[in-house]
C-alpha positions in Angstrom: 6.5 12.5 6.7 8.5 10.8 4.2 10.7 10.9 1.6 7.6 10.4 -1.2 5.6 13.3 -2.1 3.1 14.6 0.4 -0.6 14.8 -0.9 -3.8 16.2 0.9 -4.5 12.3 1.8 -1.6 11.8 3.7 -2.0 15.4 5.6 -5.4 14.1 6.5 -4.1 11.1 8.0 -1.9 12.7 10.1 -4.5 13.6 12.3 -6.2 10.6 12.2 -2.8 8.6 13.5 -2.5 11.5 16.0 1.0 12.9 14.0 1.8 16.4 14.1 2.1 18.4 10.7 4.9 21.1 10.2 4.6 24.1 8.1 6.2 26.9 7.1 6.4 29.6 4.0 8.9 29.8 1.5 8.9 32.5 -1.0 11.7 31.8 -3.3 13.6 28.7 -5.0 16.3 28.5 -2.2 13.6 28.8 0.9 11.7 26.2 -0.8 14.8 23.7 -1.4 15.6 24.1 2.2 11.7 23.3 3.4 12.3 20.1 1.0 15.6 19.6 2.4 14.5 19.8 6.4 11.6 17.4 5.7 8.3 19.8 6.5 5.1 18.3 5.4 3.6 21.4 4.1 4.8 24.7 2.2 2.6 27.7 2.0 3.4 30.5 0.0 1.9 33.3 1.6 1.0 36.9 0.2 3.1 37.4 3.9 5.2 37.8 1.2 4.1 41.3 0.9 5.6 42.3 4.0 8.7 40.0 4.8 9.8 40.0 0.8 8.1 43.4 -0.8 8.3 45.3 1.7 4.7 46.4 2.2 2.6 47.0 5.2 0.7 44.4 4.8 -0.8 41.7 2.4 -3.9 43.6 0.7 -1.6 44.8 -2.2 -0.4 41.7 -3.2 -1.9 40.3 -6.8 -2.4 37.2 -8.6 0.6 37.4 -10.8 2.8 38.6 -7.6 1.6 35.4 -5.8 1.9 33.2 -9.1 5.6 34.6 -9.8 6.7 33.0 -6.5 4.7 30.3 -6.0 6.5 28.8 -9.7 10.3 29.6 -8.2 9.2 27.4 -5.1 7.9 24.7 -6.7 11.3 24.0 -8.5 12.7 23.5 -5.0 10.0 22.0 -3.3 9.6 18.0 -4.3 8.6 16.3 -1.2 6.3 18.4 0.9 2.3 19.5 -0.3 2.5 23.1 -1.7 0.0 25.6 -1.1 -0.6 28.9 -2.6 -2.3 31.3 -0.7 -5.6 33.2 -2.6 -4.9 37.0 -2.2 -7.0 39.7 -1.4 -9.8 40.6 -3.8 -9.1 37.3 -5.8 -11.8 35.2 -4.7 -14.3 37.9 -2.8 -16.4 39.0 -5.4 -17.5 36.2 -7.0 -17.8 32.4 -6.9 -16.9 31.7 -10.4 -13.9 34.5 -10.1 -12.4 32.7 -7.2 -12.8 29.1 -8.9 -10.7 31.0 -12.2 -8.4 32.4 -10.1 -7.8 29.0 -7.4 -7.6 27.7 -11.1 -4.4 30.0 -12.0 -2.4 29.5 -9.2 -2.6 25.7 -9.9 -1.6 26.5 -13.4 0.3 28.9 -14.1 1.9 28.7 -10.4 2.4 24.6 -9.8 1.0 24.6 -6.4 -0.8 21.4 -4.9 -3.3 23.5 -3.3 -4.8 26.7 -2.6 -5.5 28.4 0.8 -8.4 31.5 1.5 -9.0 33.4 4.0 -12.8 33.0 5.8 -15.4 31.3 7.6 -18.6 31.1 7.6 -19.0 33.9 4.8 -17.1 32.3 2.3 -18.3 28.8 2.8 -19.9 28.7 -0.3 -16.9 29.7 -2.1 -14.9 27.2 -1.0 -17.4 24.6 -1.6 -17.3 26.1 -5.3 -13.8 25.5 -5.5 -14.0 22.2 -4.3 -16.2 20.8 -7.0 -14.0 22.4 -9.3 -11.7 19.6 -8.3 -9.1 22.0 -6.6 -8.5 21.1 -3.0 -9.0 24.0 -0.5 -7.4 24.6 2.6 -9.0 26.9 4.9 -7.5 29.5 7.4 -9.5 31.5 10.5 -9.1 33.0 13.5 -7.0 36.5 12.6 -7.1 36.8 9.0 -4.7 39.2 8.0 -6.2 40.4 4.8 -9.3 41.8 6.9 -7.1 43.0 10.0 -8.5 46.1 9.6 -12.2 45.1 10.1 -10.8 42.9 13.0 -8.9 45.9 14.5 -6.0 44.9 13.7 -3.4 42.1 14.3 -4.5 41.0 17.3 -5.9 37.7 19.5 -9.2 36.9 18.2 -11.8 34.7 19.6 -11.4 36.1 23.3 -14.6 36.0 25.1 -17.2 33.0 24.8 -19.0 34.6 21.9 -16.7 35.4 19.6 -14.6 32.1 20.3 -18.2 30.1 19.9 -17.9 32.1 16.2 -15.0 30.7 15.5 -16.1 27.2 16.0 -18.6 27.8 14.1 -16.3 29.0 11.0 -14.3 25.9 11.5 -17.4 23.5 11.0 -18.6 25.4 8.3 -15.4 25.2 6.9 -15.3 21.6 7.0 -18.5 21.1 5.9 -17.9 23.2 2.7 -15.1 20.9 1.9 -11.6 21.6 3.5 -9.2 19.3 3.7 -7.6 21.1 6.5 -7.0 24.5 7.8 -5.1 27.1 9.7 -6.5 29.0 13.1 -4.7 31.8 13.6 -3.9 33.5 17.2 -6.7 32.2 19.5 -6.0 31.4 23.3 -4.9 27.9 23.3 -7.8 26.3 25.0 -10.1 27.6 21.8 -7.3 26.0 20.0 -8.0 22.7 21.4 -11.5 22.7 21.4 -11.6 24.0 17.1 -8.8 21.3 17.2 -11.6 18.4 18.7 -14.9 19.9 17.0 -13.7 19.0 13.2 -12.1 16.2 11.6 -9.7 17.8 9.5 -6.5 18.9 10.6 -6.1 22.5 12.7 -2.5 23.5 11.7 -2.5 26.5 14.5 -0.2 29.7 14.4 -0.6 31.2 17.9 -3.3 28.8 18.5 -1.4 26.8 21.4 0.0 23.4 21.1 -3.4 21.2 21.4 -3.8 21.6 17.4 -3.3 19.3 14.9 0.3 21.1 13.5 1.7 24.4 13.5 3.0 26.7 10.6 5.6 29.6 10.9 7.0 32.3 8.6 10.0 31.2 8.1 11.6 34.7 7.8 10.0 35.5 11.6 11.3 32.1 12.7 15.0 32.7 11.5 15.3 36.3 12.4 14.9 37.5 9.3 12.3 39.6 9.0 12.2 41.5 12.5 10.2 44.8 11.5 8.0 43.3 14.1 7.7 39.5 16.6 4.2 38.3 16.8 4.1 36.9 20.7 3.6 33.4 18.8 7.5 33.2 17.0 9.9 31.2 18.2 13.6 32.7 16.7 15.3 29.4 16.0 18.1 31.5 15.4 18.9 35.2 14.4 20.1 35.0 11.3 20.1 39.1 9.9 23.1 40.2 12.2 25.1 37.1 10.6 24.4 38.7 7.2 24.7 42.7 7.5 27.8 41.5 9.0 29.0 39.6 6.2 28.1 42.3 3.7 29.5 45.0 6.3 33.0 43.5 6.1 32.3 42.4 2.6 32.5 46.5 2.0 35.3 46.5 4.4 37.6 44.4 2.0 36.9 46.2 -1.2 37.4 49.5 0.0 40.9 48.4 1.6 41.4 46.3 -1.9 42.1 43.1 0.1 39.0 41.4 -1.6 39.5 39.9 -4.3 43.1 38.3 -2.8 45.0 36.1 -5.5 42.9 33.1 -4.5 39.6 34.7 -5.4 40.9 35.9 -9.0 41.9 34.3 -12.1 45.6 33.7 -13.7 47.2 34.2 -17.1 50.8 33.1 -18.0 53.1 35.1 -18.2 53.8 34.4 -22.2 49.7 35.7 -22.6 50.6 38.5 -20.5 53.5 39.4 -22.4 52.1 38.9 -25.9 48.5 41.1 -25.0 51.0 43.9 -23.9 52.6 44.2 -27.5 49.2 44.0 -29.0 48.0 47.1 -27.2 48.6 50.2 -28.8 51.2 52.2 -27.0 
Protein backbone atom coordinates (compact mmCIF):
# COMPACT_ATOMS: atom_id res chain seq x y z
CA UNK A 1 0.00 0.00 0.00
CA UNK A 2 2.69 2.17 1.16
CA UNK A 3 5.72 2.57 2.57
CA UNK A 4 4.00 3.45 6.33
CA UNK A 5 2.89 0.67 8.44
CA UNK A 6 -0.30 -1.09 7.41
CA UNK A 7 -3.09 -1.15 10.19
CA UNK A 8 -6.54 -2.99 10.11
CA UNK A 9 -7.97 0.66 9.03
CA UNK A 10 -6.16 0.91 6.01
CA UNK A 11 -7.02 -2.96 5.06
CA UNK A 12 -10.58 -1.91 5.44
CA UNK A 13 -10.32 0.78 3.12
CA UNK A 14 -9.00 -1.08 0.58
CA UNK A 15 -12.17 -2.42 -0.15
CA UNK A 16 -13.96 0.52 0.20
CA UNK A 17 -11.64 2.33 -2.72
CA UNK A 18 -12.12 -0.96 -4.65
CA UNK A 19 -7.99 -1.84 -4.11
CA UNK A 20 -6.93 -5.28 -4.00
CA UNK A 21 -5.03 -6.63 -0.85
CA UNK A 22 -2.05 -9.12 -1.19
CA UNK A 23 -1.15 -11.73 1.26
CA UNK A 24 1.02 -14.25 1.92
CA UNK A 25 2.74 -16.40 5.04
CA UNK A 26 6.06 -16.10 6.26
CA UNK A 27 7.32 -18.30 8.89
CA UNK A 28 10.79 -17.07 9.62
CA UNK A 29 12.84 -13.65 9.96
CA UNK A 30 14.18 -13.94 6.22
CA UNK A 31 10.48 -14.79 4.64
CA UNK A 32 9.15 -12.00 6.57
CA UNK A 33 11.97 -9.37 5.40
CA UNK A 34 11.19 -10.37 1.92
CA UNK A 35 7.18 -9.96 2.40
CA UNK A 36 8.38 -6.36 3.85
CA UNK A 37 10.71 -5.98 1.07
CA UNK A 38 8.14 -6.86 -1.98
CA UNK A 39 5.50 -4.49 -0.43
CA UNK A 40 2.46 -7.14 0.53
CA UNK A 41 -0.21 -5.56 2.63
CA UNK A 42 -0.68 -8.39 4.89
CA UNK A 43 1.51 -11.25 6.58
CA UNK A 44 -0.07 -14.32 8.11
CA UNK A 45 1.76 -16.69 9.98
CA UNK A 46 -0.01 -19.70 9.60
CA UNK A 47 0.15 -23.01 11.79
CA UNK A 48 0.56 -24.13 7.65
CA UNK A 49 3.64 -24.03 9.25
CA UNK A 50 3.09 -27.40 10.52
CA UNK A 51 3.25 -28.86 7.23
CA UNK A 52 5.55 -26.72 4.91
CA UNK A 53 8.16 -25.99 7.99
CA UNK A 54 7.64 -29.05 10.65
CA UNK A 55 7.02 -31.34 8.55
CA UNK A 56 3.61 -32.62 9.83
CA UNK A 57 0.55 -33.86 8.11
CA UNK A 58 -1.24 -31.23 8.86
CA UNK A 59 -1.90 -28.25 11.27
CA UNK A 60 -3.83 -29.93 14.33
CA UNK A 61 -0.45 -30.51 16.14
CA UNK A 62 0.77 -27.19 16.05
CA UNK A 63 0.68 -25.27 19.75
CA UNK A 64 0.67 -21.89 21.18
CA UNK A 65 4.35 -21.66 21.89
CA UNK A 66 5.17 -23.26 18.24
CA UNK A 67 2.98 -20.47 16.71
CA UNK A 68 4.37 -17.73 19.15
CA UNK A 69 8.17 -18.91 18.43
CA UNK A 70 7.68 -17.87 14.74
CA UNK A 71 5.39 -15.38 14.77
CA UNK A 72 8.34 -13.17 17.14
CA UNK A 73 11.30 -14.13 14.32
CA UNK A 74 8.73 -12.54 11.64
CA UNK A 75 8.02 -9.60 13.26
CA UNK A 76 11.76 -8.54 13.27
CA UNK A 77 11.50 -8.60 9.51
CA UNK A 78 8.23 -7.49 8.93
CA UNK A 79 7.84 -3.40 9.41
CA UNK A 80 5.50 -2.30 6.77
CA UNK A 81 2.84 -4.87 6.19
CA UNK A 82 -0.21 -5.85 9.07
CA UNK A 83 0.90 -9.09 10.76
CA UNK A 84 -1.43 -11.78 11.68
CA UNK A 85 -0.94 -14.70 13.74
CA UNK A 86 -3.02 -17.49 13.15
CA UNK A 87 -5.11 -19.18 16.52
CA UNK A 88 -4.18 -22.95 16.38
CA UNK A 89 -6.14 -25.74 16.99
CA UNK A 90 -7.68 -26.36 20.47
CA UNK A 91 -6.47 -22.68 21.46
CA UNK A 92 -9.67 -20.92 21.31
CA UNK A 93 -12.37 -23.97 21.10
CA UNK A 94 -13.15 -24.70 24.47
CA UNK A 95 -13.79 -21.64 25.91
CA UNK A 96 -14.39 -17.91 25.40
CA UNK A 97 -12.24 -16.58 28.05
CA UNK A 98 -9.42 -19.34 26.93
CA UNK A 99 -9.35 -17.99 23.45
CA UNK A 100 -9.40 -14.21 24.56
CA UNK A 101 -5.95 -15.40 26.96
CA UNK A 102 -4.57 -17.14 24.27
CA UNK A 103 -5.54 -14.26 21.15
CA UNK A 104 -3.95 -12.27 24.15
CA UNK A 105 -0.44 -14.24 23.92
CA UNK A 106 0.20 -14.26 20.52
CA UNK A 107 -0.13 -10.39 20.68
CA UNK A 108 2.30 -10.46 23.54
CA UNK A 109 4.57 -12.67 23.65
CA UNK A 110 4.44 -13.07 19.65
CA UNK A 111 4.25 -9.20 18.39
CA UNK A 112 1.58 -9.83 15.86
CA UNK A 113 -0.99 -6.98 14.79
CA UNK A 114 -3.70 -9.41 14.78
CA UNK A 115 -5.04 -12.68 15.26
CA UNK A 116 -6.88 -14.98 12.72
CA UNK A 117 -9.43 -18.23 13.78
CA UNK A 118 -10.88 -20.64 12.09
CA UNK A 119 -15.03 -20.59 11.97
CA UNK A 120 -18.27 -19.33 11.27
CA UNK A 121 -21.28 -19.24 12.56
CA UNK A 122 -20.19 -21.56 15.66
CA UNK A 123 -17.55 -19.40 16.85
CA UNK A 124 -19.26 -16.09 16.41
CA UNK A 125 -19.45 -15.49 19.83
CA UNK A 126 -15.88 -16.12 20.28
CA UNK A 127 -14.78 -13.83 18.15
CA UNK A 128 -17.02 -11.18 19.33
CA UNK A 129 -15.30 -12.02 22.87
CA UNK A 130 -12.09 -11.33 21.48
CA UNK A 131 -13.09 -8.21 19.98
CA UNK A 132 -14.12 -6.50 23.15
CA UNK A 133 -10.97 -7.59 24.48
CA UNK A 134 -9.67 -4.93 22.22
CA UNK A 135 -7.78 -7.56 19.91
CA UNK A 136 -8.73 -7.25 16.26
CA UNK A 137 -9.94 -10.54 14.69
CA UNK A 138 -9.66 -11.66 11.34
CA UNK A 139 -11.88 -14.37 10.38
CA UNK A 140 -11.32 -17.34 7.81
CA UNK A 141 -14.16 -19.84 6.24
CA UNK A 142 -14.89 -21.92 3.52
CA UNK A 143 -12.21 -25.10 4.02
CA UNK A 144 -10.82 -24.78 7.29
CA UNK A 145 -7.98 -26.86 7.53
CA UNK A 146 -7.93 -27.56 11.19
CA UNK A 147 -11.42 -29.37 10.83
CA UNK A 148 -10.65 -31.04 7.35
CA UNK A 149 -11.45 -34.01 8.72
CA UNK A 150 -15.08 -33.28 9.71
CA UNK A 151 -15.23 -31.56 6.18
CA UNK A 152 -13.81 -34.78 4.46
CA UNK A 153 -10.96 -33.57 3.81
CA UNK A 154 -9.09 -30.81 1.78
CA UNK A 155 -11.47 -30.24 -0.60
CA UNK A 156 -13.99 -27.50 -2.49
CA UNK A 157 -16.49 -26.59 -0.06
CA UNK A 158 -19.68 -24.72 -0.53
CA UNK A 159 -20.64 -26.73 -3.80
CA UNK A 160 -24.35 -26.98 -4.01
CA UNK A 161 -26.86 -24.08 -3.10
CA UNK A 162 -27.09 -25.17 0.44
CA UNK A 163 -23.99 -25.53 1.62
CA UNK A 164 -22.75 -22.31 -0.28
CA UNK A 165 -26.05 -20.37 1.25
CA UNK A 166 -24.05 -21.75 4.72
CA UNK A 167 -21.29 -20.15 3.97
CA UNK A 168 -22.86 -16.81 3.39
CA UNK A 169 -24.21 -17.13 6.25
CA UNK A 170 -20.75 -17.72 8.25
CA UNK A 171 -19.47 -14.65 6.50
CA UNK A 172 -22.35 -12.33 7.95
CA UNK A 173 -22.13 -13.75 11.06
CA UNK A 174 -18.62 -13.21 10.97
CA UNK A 175 -18.96 -9.66 10.28
CA UNK A 176 -21.45 -9.13 12.63
CA UNK A 177 -19.39 -10.55 15.48
CA UNK A 178 -16.76 -8.14 14.66
CA UNK A 179 -14.15 -9.00 11.91
CA UNK A 180 -12.29 -6.63 10.38
CA UNK A 181 -11.82 -8.86 7.44
CA UNK A 182 -11.47 -12.40 6.52
CA UNK A 183 -10.26 -15.24 4.38
CA UNK A 184 -12.71 -17.81 2.22
CA UNK A 185 -11.05 -20.59 1.41
CA UNK A 186 -11.63 -22.89 -1.82
CA UNK A 187 -15.22 -22.09 -2.93
CA UNK A 188 -16.29 -21.91 -6.76
CA UNK A 189 -15.63 -18.49 -7.73
CA UNK A 190 -19.06 -17.27 -8.28
CA UNK A 191 -19.73 -18.08 -4.28
CA UNK A 192 -16.65 -16.05 -4.00
CA UNK A 193 -18.16 -13.07 -5.52
CA UNK A 194 -21.29 -13.23 -4.00
CA UNK A 195 -19.51 -13.74 0.04
CA UNK A 196 -17.29 -11.00 -1.58
CA UNK A 197 -20.70 -8.50 -2.16
CA UNK A 198 -22.90 -9.75 0.90
CA UNK A 199 -20.35 -8.18 3.74
CA UNK A 200 -18.50 -5.09 4.04
CA UNK A 201 -15.36 -6.18 5.14
CA UNK A 202 -12.79 -7.45 2.97
CA UNK A 203 -12.87 -11.29 1.45
CA UNK A 204 -9.11 -11.96 0.94
CA UNK A 205 -9.92 -15.46 -1.04
CA UNK A 206 -7.48 -18.51 -1.50
CA UNK A 207 -9.17 -20.61 -4.26
CA UNK A 208 -12.12 -18.41 -3.99
CA UNK A 209 -11.74 -16.90 -7.63
CA UNK A 210 -10.68 -13.53 -8.49
CA UNK A 211 -14.15 -11.48 -7.68
CA UNK A 212 -12.86 -11.20 -3.85
CA UNK A 213 -11.55 -8.43 -2.17
CA UNK A 214 -7.58 -9.85 -2.17
CA UNK A 215 -5.92 -13.09 -2.22
CA UNK A 216 -3.34 -14.84 0.11
CA UNK A 217 -0.85 -17.58 -0.80
CA UNK A 218 1.64 -19.83 1.03
CA UNK A 219 4.51 -18.60 0.07
CA UNK A 220 6.37 -21.86 0.23
CA UNK A 221 3.46 -23.40 -2.43
CA UNK A 222 3.87 -20.23 -4.49
CA UNK A 223 7.75 -20.53 -4.87
CA UNK A 224 8.06 -24.21 -5.25
CA UNK A 225 9.07 -24.81 -2.16
CA UNK A 226 7.01 -26.92 -0.51
CA UNK A 227 5.71 -29.45 -3.23
CA UNK A 228 4.59 -32.55 -1.09
CA UNK A 229 1.38 -31.57 -2.70
CA UNK A 230 -0.25 -28.25 -5.31
CA UNK A 231 -3.61 -27.31 -4.23
CA UNK A 232 -5.47 -26.59 -7.82
CA UNK A 233 -5.48 -22.80 -6.53
CA UNK A 234 -1.24 -22.23 -6.53
CA UNK A 235 0.20 -20.39 -8.91
CA UNK A 236 4.31 -21.44 -8.95
CA UNK A 237 5.90 -18.07 -9.51
CA UNK A 238 8.81 -19.89 -9.80
CA UNK A 239 10.40 -23.35 -8.74
CA UNK A 240 12.74 -22.55 -6.48
CA UNK A 241 13.64 -26.34 -4.65
CA UNK A 242 15.54 -27.71 -7.76
CA UNK A 243 17.72 -24.40 -7.69
CA UNK A 244 18.67 -25.40 -4.14
CA UNK A 245 19.20 -29.36 -3.92
CA UNK A 246 21.30 -28.33 -6.72
CA UNK A 247 23.36 -25.90 -5.03
CA UNK A 248 23.77 -28.16 -1.95
CA UNK A 249 24.32 -31.28 -4.50
CA UNK A 250 27.35 -29.69 -6.05
CA UNK A 251 28.10 -27.94 -2.77
CA UNK A 252 28.90 -31.87 -1.69
CA UNK A 253 30.51 -32.25 -5.06
CA UNK A 254 33.38 -29.64 -4.16
CA UNK A 255 34.19 -30.92 -0.75
CA UNK A 256 34.47 -34.32 -1.60
CA UNK A 257 36.85 -33.40 -4.64
CA UNK A 258 38.59 -30.69 -2.05
CA UNK A 259 38.04 -27.90 -4.56
CA UNK A 260 35.74 -25.98 -1.97
CA UNK A 261 37.17 -24.10 0.00
CA UNK A 262 39.67 -22.68 -3.09
CA UNK A 263 42.26 -19.90 -1.81
CA UNK A 264 39.63 -17.21 -2.29
CA UNK A 265 37.21 -18.79 0.13
CA UNK A 266 39.99 -19.25 2.98
CA UNK A 267 41.95 -17.09 5.17
CA UNK A 268 45.94 -16.12 4.93
CA UNK A 269 48.84 -16.01 7.38
CA UNK A 270 52.32 -14.62 6.46
CA UNK A 271 54.79 -16.51 6.02
CA UNK A 272 56.92 -15.05 9.21
CA UNK A 273 53.53 -16.41 11.46
CA UNK A 274 53.73 -19.51 9.65
CA UNK A 275 57.18 -19.95 10.19
CA UNK A 276 57.35 -18.95 13.87
CA UNK A 277 54.00 -21.31 14.88
CA UNK A 278 56.06 -24.23 13.25
CA UNK A 279 58.96 -23.86 15.84
CA UNK A 280 56.52 -23.43 18.56
CA UNK A 281 55.03 -26.88 17.90
CA UNK A 282 56.48 -29.65 19.58
CA UNK A 283 58.33 -31.82 17.20
Amino acid sequence: MSDKKVTVLDVQQAKKDGRKLVMVTAYDYPFGLMADEAGVDIVLIGDSLGMVVMGLEGTVEVTMEHMIHHIRAVVRGCKGPLVVGDMPFMSYNTSIREAIINAGRLMKEGGCDVVKLEGGIDFATTVEGIVKAGIPVQGHIGLTPQTASALGGFKMQGKDAKAAMRIIDDAKALEDAGVFSMILEAVPAPLGKLVAKAVSVPVIGIGAGVDVDGQVLVTHDMIGLFDKFVPKFVKQYTKIRPTIINALKAYKDEVVEASFPGTEHSFKMSDKALEQLKKLMPS
